[in-house]
SEGU-50005 format. One record per residue (C-alpha): x, y, z; chain. Coordinates in steps of 0.001 Angstrom, whole numbers. Layout:
% residues N
> c1, c2, c3, mol
> X, Y, Z, A
...
This chain:
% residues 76
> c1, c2, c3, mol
> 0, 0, 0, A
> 2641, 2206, 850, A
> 4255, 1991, -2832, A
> 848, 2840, -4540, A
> 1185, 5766, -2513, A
> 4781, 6952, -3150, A
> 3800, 5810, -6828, A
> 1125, 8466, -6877, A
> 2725, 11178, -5416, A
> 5839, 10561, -7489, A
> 3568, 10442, -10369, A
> 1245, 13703, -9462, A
> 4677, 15507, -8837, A
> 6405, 14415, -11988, A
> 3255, 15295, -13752, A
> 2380, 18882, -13007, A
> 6331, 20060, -12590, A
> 8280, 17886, -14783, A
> 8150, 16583, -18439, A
> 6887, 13566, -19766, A
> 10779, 12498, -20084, A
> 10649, 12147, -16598, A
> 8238, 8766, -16769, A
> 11746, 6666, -16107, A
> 11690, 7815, -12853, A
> 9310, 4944, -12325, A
> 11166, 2091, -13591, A
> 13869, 1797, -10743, A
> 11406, 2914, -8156, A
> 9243, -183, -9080, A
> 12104, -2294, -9533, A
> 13076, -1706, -5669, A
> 9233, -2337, -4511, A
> 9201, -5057, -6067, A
> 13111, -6508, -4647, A
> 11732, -5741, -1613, A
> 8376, -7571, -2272, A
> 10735, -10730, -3217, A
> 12970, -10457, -288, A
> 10633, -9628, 2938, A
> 7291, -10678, 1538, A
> 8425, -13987, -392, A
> 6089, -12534, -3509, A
> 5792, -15500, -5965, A
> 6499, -14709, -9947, A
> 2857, -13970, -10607, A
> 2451, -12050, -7153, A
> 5166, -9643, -8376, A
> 3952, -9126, -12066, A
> 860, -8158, -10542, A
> 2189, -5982, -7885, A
> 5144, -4203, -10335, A
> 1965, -3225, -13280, A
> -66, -2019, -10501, A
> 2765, -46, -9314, A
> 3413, 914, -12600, A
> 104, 2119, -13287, A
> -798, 3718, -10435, A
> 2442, 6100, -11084, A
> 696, 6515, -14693, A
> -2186, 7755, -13479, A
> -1073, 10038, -10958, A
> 1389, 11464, -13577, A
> -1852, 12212, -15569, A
> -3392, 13516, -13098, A
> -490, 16026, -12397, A
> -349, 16923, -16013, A
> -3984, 17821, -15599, A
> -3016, 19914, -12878, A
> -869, 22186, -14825, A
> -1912, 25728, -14843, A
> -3029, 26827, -18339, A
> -458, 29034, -20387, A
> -2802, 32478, -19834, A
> -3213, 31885, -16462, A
> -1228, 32923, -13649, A
């Protein structure tokens, strides 16, 4: 649970200050959840693909909805 929520918040950050280039952010982040996953929690193959794509899309989403978030160019 906690890594859905540093996934959003990464995401909803990287979304309404950074650049779309910044999506790779994600990979290594997701790739420690899920060591960690492996190691403590004894995930099992499919228990970690699961857990890494919702990781992965949870961080997709926030980034959306930080892009949303933007201001618009004649505001502000």
């Amino acid at each position: 649970m906690k890594g859905l929520l540093l996934n959003a918040l990464l995401g909803l950050g990287l979304g309404r200050f950074g650049s779309v280039w910044g999506l790779p952010v994600f990979l290594p982040v997701v790739a420690t959840e899920l060591a960690y996953g492996f190691h403590v929690h004894h995930l099992s193959l499919g228990g970690g693909l699961r857990r890494g794509v919702a990781l992965l899309i949870c961080g997709q989403l926030g980034f959306l909805l930080g892009a949303l978030l933007r201001p618009l160019p004649g505001e502000g």
